[in-house]
C-alpha positions in Angstrom: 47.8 130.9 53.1 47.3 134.3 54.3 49.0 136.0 51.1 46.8 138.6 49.3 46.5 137.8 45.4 46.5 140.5 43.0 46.2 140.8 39.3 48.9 142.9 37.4 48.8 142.4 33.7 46.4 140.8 31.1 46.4 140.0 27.8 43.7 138.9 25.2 43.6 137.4 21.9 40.0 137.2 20.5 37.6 137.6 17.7 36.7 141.4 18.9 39.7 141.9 19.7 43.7 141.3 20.5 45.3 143.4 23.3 42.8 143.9 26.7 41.8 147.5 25.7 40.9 146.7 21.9 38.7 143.8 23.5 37.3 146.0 26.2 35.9 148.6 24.1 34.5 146.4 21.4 33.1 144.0 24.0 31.2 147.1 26.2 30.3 148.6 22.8 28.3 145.1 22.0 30.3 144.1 19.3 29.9 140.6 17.7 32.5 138.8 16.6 30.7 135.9 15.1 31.2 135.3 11.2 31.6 132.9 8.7 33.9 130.0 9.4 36.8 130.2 7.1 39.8 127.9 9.1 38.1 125.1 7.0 35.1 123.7 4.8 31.6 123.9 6.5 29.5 122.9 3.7 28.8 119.4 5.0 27.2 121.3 8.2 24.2 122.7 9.1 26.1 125.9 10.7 28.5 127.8 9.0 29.1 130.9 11.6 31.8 130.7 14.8 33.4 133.2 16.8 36.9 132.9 14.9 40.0 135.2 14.8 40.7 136.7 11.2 43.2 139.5 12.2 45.6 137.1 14.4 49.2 137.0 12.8 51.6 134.6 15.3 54.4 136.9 13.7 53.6 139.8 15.4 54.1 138.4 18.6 56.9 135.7 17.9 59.8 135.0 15.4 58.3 133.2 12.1 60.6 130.3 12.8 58.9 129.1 16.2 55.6 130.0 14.9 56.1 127.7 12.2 57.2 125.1 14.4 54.2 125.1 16.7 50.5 125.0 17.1 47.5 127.6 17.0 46.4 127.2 20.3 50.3 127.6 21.8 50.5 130.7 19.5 47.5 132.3 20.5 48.8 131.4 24.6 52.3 133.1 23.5 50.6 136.3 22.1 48.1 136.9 25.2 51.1 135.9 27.7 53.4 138.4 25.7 50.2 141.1 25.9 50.1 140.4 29.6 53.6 140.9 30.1 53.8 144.0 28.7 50.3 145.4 30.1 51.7 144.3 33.8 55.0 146.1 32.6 57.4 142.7 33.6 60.0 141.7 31.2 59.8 137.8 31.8 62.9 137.3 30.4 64.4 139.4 32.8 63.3 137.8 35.8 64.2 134.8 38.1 63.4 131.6 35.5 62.2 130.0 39.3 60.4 132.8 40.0 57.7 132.4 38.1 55.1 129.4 36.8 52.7 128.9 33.6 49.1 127.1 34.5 47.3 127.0 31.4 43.6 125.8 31.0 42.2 124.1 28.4 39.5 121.8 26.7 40.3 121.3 23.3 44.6 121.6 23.7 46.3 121.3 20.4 43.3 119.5 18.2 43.8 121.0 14.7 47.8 118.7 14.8 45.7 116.1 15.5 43.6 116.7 12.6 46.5 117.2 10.1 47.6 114.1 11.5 44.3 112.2 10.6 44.3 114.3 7.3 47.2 112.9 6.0 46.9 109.1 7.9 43.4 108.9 5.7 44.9 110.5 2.3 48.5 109.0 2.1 49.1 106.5 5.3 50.6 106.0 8.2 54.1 106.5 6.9 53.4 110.0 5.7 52.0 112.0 8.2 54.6 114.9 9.5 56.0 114.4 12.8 56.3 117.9 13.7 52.3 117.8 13.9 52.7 114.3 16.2 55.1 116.7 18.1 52.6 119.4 18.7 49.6 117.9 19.0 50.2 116.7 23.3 48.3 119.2 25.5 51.0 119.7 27.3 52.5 121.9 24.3 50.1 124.8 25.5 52.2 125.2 29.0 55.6 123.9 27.5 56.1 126.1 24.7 54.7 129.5 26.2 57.4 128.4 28.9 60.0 128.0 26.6 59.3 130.9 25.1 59.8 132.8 28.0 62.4 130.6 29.3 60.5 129.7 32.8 62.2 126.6 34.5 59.9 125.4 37.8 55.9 125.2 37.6 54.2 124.5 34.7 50.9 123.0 34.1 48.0 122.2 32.1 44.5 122.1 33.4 42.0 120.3 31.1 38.8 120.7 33.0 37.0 121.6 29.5 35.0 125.0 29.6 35.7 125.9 33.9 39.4 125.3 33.2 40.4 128.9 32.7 39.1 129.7 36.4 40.4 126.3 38.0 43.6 127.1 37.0 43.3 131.2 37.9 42.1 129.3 41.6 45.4 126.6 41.5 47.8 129.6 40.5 45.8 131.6 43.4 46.5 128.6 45.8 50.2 128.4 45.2 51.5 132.4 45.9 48.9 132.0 48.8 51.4 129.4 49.9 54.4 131.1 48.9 55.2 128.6 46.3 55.5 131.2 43.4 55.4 135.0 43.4 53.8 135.2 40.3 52.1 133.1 37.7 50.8 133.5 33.7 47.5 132.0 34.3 44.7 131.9 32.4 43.2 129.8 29.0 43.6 128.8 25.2 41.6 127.4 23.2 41.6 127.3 19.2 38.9 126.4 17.0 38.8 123.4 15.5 37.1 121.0 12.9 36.4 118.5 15.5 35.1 120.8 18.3 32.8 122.1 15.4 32.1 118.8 14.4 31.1 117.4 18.4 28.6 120.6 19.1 27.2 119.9 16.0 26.3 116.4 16.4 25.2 117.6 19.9 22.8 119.8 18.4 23.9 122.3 20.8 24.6 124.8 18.1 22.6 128.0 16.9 22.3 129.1 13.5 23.6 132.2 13.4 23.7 133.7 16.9 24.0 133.7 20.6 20.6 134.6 22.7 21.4 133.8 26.2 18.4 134.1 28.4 16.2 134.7 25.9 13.1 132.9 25.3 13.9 132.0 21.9 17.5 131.5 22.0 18.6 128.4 20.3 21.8 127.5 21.4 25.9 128.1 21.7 28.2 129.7 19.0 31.5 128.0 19.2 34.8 130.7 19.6 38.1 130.5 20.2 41.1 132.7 21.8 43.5 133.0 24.6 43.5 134.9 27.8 46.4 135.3 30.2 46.2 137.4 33.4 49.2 137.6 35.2 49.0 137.5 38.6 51.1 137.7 42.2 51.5 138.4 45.3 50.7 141.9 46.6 53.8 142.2 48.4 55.7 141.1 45.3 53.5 143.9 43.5 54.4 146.4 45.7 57.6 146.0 45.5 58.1 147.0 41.4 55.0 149.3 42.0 52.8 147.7 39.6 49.6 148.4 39.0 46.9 145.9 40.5 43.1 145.6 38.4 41.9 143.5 41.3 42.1 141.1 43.9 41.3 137.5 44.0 39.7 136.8 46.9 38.8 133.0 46.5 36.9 130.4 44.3 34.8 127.4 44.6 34.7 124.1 43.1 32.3 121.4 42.3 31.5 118.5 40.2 28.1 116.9 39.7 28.7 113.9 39.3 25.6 113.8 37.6 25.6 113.7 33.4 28.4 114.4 30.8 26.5 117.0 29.2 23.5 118.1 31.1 23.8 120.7 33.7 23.7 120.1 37.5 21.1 123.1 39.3 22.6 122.0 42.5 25.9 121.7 41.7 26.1 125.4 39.8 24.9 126.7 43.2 27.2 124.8 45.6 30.3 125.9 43.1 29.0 129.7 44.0 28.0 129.0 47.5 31.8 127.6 48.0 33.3 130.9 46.1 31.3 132.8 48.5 32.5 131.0 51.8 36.0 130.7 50.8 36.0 134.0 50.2 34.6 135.4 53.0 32.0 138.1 51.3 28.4 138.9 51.9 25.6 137.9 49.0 24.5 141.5 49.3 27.8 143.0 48.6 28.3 140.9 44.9 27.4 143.6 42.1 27.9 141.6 39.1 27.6 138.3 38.0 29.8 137.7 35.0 27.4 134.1 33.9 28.0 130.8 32.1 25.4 132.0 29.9 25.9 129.5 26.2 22.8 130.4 24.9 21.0 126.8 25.3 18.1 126.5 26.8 19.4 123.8 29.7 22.1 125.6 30.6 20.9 129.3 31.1 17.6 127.9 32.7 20.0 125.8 35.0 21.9 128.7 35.7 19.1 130.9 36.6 17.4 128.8 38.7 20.8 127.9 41.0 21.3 131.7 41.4 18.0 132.3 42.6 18.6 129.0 45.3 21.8 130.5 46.2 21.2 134.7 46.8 17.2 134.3 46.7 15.4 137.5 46.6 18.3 139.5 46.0 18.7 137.9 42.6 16.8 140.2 41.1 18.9 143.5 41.7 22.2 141.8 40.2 23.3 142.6 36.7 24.5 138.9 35.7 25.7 139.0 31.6 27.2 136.2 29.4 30.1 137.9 26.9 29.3 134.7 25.2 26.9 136.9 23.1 29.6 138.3 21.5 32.3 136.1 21.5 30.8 132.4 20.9 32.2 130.1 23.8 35.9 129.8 23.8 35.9 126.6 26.0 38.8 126.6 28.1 39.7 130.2 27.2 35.8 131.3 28.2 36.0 131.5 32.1 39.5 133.4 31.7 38.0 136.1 29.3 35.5 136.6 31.9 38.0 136.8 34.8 39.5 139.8 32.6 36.4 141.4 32.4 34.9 141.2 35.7 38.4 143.2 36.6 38.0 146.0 33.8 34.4 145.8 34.8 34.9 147.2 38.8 38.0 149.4 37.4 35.7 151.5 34.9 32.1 150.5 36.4 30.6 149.7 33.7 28.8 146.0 33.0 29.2 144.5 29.5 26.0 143.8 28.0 24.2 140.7 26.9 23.7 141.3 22.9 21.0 140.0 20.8 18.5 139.7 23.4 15.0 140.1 22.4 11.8 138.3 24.4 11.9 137.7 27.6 11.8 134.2 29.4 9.7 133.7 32.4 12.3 131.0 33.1 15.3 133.6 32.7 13.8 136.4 34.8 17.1 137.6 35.8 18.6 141.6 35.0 20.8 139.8 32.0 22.0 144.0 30.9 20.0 143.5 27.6 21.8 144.8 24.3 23.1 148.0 26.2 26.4 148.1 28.6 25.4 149.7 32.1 27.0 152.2 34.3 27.6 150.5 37.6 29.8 150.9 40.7 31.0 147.1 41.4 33.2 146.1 44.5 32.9 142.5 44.1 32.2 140.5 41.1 31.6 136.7 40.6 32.8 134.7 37.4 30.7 131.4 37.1 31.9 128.4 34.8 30.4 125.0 34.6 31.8 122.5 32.2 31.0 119.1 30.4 31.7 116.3 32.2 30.3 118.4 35.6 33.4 120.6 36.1 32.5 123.8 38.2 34.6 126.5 39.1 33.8 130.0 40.8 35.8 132.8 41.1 35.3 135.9 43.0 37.2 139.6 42.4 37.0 142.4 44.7 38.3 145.8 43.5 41.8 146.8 45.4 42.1 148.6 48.2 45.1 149.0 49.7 
């Protein structure tokens, strides 16, 4: 269990951007990538806006034939995989097949099969529905068809912990090269938007009209997104040996679950998730520079948030830059914590802090450094990557910037 962790490669498919450096710039430049929801009819809805991918072509990234024969969310998990790959410089199909494993996180899996499949049960029966779309609608698909793209044969998994899952299964992937299991894993989250995801946070009334405010005093709730981040990560030794670069280290995580409500947040159980990360990872409070939050714009959740930071790092709370991407991107669910995980590294590497966009009064409630509207310059060492998730799910991650 002594095995440094490193991450070597990443890849990102999202409404600012596809490829880590077009979704970099865009996200440190404050760019939104909420518009109008075109994947299907909103007109029976009170919101019409989502963070959704309109330049995303699966044929760029895979022959037409498999892309016709799978779902979105396995073909946005190919692309960012395939981005990965080539950012960390590994030709997958080159390598051991049992070298290397696929943990995929998730909340949503492969939703819009099953809503062709209750499209076409309603309209025309039982008899007619298509069984490729019974075929690609198991969750499973996510893990299975990015490994049979790449041809992996050993470890593969799904993680469905809803909107922590990208950063419990960054932390299981982390666990198993600790243990020498694996060298290297494709880790990280997809998520694709859906009519039914859509449908629930709407019915929720968690939902703003138009944007994302987190922390702010008028902010009235989440933007749904969607996306796919894979990092691809190993052991150091392994790195070393085909010189790779290395964005960061993982040092440890924490997990949690409240146990308390489905859907409301936990205060105590947001700060035992980053007092665990903390532990397990062996850092000091003061030494965290950046916060990467959970930040969905509603008003539980951020005041939750806030108030379980300042129980966990107390008066030095108030010096650390903590923003939610969220802003910009909507939340991604399962994807979310894994987009974060990418920028926390590109964060420490170019020391600067992605801002938190559209923020305009000040809560007393959120009195926290949120990086209004404006990315920051900032030296950062060690970063923390909250997620807390329906149903009580908690994960922390925490990134250090490598040293040798």
């Amino acid at each position: 269990m002594n095995r440094r962790v490193v991450i070597t490669g990443m890849g990102a498919v999202t409404s600012i951007g596809i490829g880590k450096d077009e979704f970099w710039r865009n996200l440190i430049s404050g760019k939104s990538g909420i518009s109008d929801v075109e994947r299907f009819d909103t007109s029976g809805f009170p919101i019409h806006r989502a963070g959704e991918i309109k330049s995303f072509k699966a044929e760029d990234f895979m022959p037409k034939a498999i892309a016709k024969s799978i779902g979105r969310g396995s073909q946005l998990a190919i692309a960012a995989a395939k981005l990965a790959a080539e950012d960390g410089k590994i030709n997958a199909k080159k390598e051991d097949p049992d070298s290397i494993g696929v943990i995929i996180g998730t909340t949503m899996g492969e939703i819009p099969s099953l809503e062709l499949i209750d499209k076409f049960w309603v309209r025309k029966g039982e008899n007619d529905i298509y069984i490729s779309n019974v075929r690609n609608y198991p969750v499973n698909n996510l893990s299975d068809n990015l490994g049979f793209f790449f041809g992996f044969t050993t470890y593969n998994y799904i993680i469905p912990t809803a909107c922590a899952a990208g950063n419990y299964a960054i932390g299981y992937a982390f666990d198993l090269i600790r243990m020498g299991k694996k060298d290297l894993f494709f880790t990280g989250g997809t998520d694709p938007l859906s009519r039914l995801a859509f449908t629930g946070f709407n019915r929720l009334f968690a939902m703003a009209p138009d944007r994302c405010q987190p922390f702010d005093k008028n902010r009235k709730g989440m933007m749904l997104g969607e996306g796919s981040a894979i990092l691809l990560i190993e052991s150091l030794d392994h790195a070393e040996k085909r010189s790779s670069q290395i964005y960061a280290e993982i040092l440890g995580y924490g997990l949690s679950c409240d146990a308390f409500n489905m859907t409301i947040p936990s205060e105590n159980g947001m700060a035992r998730v980053m007092e665990k990360a903390i532990k397990n990872s062996k850092i000091n409070k003061e030494d965290i520079g950046y916060i990467s939050a959970h930040g969905t714009g509603t008003g539980p959740n951020d005041r939750a948030e806030v108030s379980a930071i300042k129980d966990v790092f107390g008066n030095l709370a108030k010096n650390i830059p903590i923003s939610s991407i969220k802003s910009m991107l909507g939340h991604t669910m399962g994807t979310a914590s894994a987009l974060e995980a990418i920028t926390c590294c590109l964060a420490m590497r170019d020391s600067v802090i992605p801002p938190t966009i559209n923020y305009e009064t000040k809560d007393p409630e959120c009195d926290i450094d949120c990086v209004p509207n404006i990315k920051r310059k900032k030296d950062i060492t060690i970063s923390l990557n909250n997620s807390f998730a329906f149903g009580g799910n908690n994960a922390c991650v925490a990134f250090a910037k490598f040293i040798g």
